[in-house]
N, C-alpha and C positions, 0 to 999 in steps of 0.2 A: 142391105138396109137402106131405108128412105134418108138421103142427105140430111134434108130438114129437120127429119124426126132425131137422127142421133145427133144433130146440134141441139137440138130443145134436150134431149138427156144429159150432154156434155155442162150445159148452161145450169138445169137442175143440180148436177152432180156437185161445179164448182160452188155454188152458194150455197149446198148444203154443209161442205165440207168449212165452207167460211164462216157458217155459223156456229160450228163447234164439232158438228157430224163427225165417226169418224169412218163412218161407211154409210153409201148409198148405192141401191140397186133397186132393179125396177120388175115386174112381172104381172102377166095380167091379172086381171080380177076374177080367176075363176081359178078354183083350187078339184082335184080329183076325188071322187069318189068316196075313196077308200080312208078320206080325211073326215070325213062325218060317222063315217062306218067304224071307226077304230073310236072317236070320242062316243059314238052309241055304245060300244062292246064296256068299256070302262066303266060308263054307267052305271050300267045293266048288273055290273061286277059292284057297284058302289065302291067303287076305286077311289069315287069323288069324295068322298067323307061325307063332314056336312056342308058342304061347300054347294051350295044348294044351285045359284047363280051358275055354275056350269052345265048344270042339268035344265035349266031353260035356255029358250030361244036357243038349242042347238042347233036349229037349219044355220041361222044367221049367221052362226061361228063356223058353219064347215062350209058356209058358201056365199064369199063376201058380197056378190049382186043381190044376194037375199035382204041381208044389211043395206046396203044402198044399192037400188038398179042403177042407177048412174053414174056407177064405177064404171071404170074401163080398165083403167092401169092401176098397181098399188104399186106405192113408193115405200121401199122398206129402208130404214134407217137407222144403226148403230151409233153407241155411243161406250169407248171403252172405259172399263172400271177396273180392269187389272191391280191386284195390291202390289203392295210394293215389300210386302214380306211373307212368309210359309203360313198361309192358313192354320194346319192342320199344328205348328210350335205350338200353337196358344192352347191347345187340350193337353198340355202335359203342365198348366197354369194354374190348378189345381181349387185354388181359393179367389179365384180370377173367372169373372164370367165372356165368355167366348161368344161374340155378336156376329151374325155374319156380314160378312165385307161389305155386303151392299149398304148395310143400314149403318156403317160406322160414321156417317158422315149427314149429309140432307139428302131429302127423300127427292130421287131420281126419277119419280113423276111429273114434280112441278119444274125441276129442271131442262126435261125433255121435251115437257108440252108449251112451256115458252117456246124452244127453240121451232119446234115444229108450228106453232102459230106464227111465226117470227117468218119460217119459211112459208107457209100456207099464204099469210099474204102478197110476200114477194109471188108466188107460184100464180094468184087470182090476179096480182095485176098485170102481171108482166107474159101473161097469156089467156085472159078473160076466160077461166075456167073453172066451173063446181071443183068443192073438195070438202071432204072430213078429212079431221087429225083426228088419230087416235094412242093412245097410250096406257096401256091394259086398263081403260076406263070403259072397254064396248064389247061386245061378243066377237071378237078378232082374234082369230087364228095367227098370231105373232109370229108364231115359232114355223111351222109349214108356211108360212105366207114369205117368212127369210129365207127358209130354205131355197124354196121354186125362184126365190131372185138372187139366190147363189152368194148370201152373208155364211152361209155356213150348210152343216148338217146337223138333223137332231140323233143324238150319240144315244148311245143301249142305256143311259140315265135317264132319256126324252128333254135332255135341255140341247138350246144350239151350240155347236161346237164350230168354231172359225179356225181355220189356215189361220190367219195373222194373227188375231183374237187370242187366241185358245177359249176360257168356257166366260170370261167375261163382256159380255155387250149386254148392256142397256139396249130393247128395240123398241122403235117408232113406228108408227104407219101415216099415210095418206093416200087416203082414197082419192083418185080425181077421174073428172070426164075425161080428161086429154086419154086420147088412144096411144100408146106408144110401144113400140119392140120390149119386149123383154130380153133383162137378163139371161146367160148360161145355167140354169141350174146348179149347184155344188152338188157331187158325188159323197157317200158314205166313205166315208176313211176309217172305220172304227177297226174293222175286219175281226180279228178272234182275240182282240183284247178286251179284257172282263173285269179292267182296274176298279172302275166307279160302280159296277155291280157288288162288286169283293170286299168292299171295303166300306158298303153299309154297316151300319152299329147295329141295323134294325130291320133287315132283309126286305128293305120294303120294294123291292123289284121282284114280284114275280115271274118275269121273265125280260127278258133282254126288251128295251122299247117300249117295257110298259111300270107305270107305278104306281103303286097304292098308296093311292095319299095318308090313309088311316095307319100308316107303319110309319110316316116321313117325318124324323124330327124338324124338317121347317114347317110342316104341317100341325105337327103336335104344341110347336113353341106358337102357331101366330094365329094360325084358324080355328082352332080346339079351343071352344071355353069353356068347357069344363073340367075335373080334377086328369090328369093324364094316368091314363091307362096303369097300372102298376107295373105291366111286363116293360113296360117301356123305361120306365123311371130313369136305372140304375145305365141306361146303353145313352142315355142324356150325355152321361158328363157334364162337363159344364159348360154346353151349349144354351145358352141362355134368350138367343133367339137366332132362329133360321139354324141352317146346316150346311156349310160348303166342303163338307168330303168328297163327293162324288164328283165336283166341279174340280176339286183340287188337287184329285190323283189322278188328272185327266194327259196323257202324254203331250197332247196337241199344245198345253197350255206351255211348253217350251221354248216358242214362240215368242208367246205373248210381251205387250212390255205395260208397265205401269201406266196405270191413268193420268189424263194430262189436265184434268177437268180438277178445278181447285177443290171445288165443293163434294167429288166425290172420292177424296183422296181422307184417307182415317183420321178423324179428330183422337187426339190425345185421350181423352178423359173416354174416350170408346174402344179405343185400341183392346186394353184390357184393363177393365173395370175392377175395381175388388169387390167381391160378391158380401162382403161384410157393409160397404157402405150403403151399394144399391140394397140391399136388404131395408134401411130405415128409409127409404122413400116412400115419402104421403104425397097423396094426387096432386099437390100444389108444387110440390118441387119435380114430381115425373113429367111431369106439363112443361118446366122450363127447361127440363134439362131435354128432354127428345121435341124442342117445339119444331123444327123444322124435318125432323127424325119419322120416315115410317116408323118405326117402334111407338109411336104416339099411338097409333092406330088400336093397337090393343090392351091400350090402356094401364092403368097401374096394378090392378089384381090381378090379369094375369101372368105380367111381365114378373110383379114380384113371385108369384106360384114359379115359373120356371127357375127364380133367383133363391128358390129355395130347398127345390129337387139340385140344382148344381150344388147346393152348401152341402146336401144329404148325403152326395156322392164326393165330394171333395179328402173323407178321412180326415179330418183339422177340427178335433174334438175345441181346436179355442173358436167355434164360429157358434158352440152352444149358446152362447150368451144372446149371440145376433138372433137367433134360432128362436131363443125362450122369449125373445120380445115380440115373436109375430104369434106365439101361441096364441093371445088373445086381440089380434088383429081384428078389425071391423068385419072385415071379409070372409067369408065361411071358405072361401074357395084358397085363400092365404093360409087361413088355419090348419086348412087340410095337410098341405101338402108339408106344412112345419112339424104338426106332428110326425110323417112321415119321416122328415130329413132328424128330426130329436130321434126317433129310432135309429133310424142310421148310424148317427152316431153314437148309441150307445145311453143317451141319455133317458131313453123313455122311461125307464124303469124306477129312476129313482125319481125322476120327476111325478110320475103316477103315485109314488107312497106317500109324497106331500100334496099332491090333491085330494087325496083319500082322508088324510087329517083334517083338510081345507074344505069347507064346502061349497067355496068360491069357487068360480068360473067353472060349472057344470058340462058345457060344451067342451074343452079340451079337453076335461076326465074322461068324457064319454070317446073321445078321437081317441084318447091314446088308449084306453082299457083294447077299442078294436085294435087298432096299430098293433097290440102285443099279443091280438089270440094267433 
């Protein structure tokens, strides 16, 4: 390897990791074939859901020079989020709505795209060179584009799986003109284990390396706006957004060690929520409480819709009450799924014979008359 060029990586490396990085590697800007052919097959399968944005500009995502010809090198960059307790405790929390790790704290966008702007410009002055940052804000191949610079492999889930890591990294990219060697590749380490296929709620892996996003409870809780599926409901629990099972019965994650990053380590009042308070949140207080939180993203009706399928499936006949106050919520889409979780437990019934007396609030008689054919 050119002297020059692995000082200019070495020099990259150390002021990535100075800014907070907790992994940098390099690899060129040209990803194989079979990496647009496997996002086309998905497609084609509507793997995608409604996730619409994946199914455009797919040249550009499976072949980053598409995205910019003026790539040469991609700088692929890690940042760990590791918890510092058992994901998978919190589902046996019953009356407790279960957030996934990533979002128990601020959202790991604005985080990353400082740091990587932070580095981009060191990178432009200090070598007079093009570049895009990116930070799942572009058609960028994240996850293969780490691979081929050897942060990890993508495991039979299709998320990255790191040696040191296990399944938690935050990734970055930078595209730049600098030409430079690439990384070693990482190899597949998964071999005949079939943990994070096994141990879906909701068999949303068809086959080993491939997923359907329309089965994924992080799918269902963040992308889905509409009422969730019925077959799905009750395999929720009280996942109330995102899903880290498949992350979190992953062996490699052995390794791993807790995050060192302030802001992406669990806020208290996230850790585990009572499904009973988040239930009375109105848009003015889901605003304050998730303001720096991805969970902002999807807003209050459907956050509270998830927060009300977890009450349905909890068994804790004392969250009727929280329950009978979103019957008649603003939201059709709230309402829904209230009556749903009021059958659950048990209350439909008698609650139907007093709007039968009542000729008030017409729309829930009508939700729940269906709820009990």
């Amino acid at each position: 390897m050119d002297k020059p060029q692995t000082d200019i990586r070495e020099k990259i490396r150390a002021e990535a990791l100075a800014l907070g990085f907790d992994v940098c590697r390099f690899t060129p800007a040209h990803l194989p074939e079979r990496i647009g052919q496997h996002l086309q097959t998905a497609i084609a399968d509507g793997h995608h859901g409604t996730m619409d944005w994946l199914a455009t500009r797919t040249d550009e995502r499976s072949q980053p020079q598409t995205l910019w010809e003026g790539a040469k090198t991609v700088i692929m960059l890690g940042v760990n989020y590791g918890p510092e307790d058992d994901p998978l405790a919190r589902l046996e929390w019953r009356d407790r709505g279960n957030i996934s790790v990533y979002a128990q704290n601020e959202d790991y966008h604005d985080i990353i795209k400082k740091r990587l702007k932070q580095l981009g410009r060191w990178l432009g002055h200090e070598f007079e060179t093009e570049l895009k940052v990116f930070v799942d804000t572009a058609p960028v191949a994240e996850k293969p584009l780490a691979a081929q610079a050897g942060l990890g492999w993508q495991g039979k889930h299709t998320n990255l799986v790191s040696r040191e890591f296990g399944s938690w990294l935050f990734l970055g990219a930078i595209y730049t003109a600098l030409e430079l060697p690439g990384d070693e590749p990482e190899t597949d380490h998964c071999g005949s284990c079939r943990a994070c296929l096994d141990i879906c709620p909701t068999d949303a892996f068809p086959a080993p390396y491939r997923l359907d996003a329309r089965a994924c409870i992080s799918y269902l809780t963040i992308e889905h706006k509409e009422p969730i599926p019925e077959q799905y409901r009750a395999k929720m629990g009280n996942r109330i957004y995102g899903c880290d099972d498949c992350l979190t019965v992953c062996p490699w994650n052995k390794f791993a060690a807790e995050a060192r990053e302030a802001k992406l380590i669990a806020r208290e009042e996230l850790r585990a929520p009572t499904l009973a308070e988040l239930s009375t949140l109105d848009d003015e207080v889901f605003r304050a409480l998730f303001r720096k939180s991805p969970i902002k993203r999807i807003g209050r009706d459907r956050f509270i819709r998830n927060v009300m399928i977890a009450m349905g499936n909890s068994g804790d006949t004392s969250l009727l009450s929280a329950i009978e106050a979103r019957l008649s919520d603003p939201s059709p889409l709230v309402r829904g799924m209230a009556v749903w979780a009021w059958a659950q437990l048990g209350g439909a019934a008698e609650r139907l014979h007093k709007l039968r007396e009542n000729e008030e609030e017409p729309h829930v008689r009508a939700e729940l008359e269906t709820a009990l054919k």
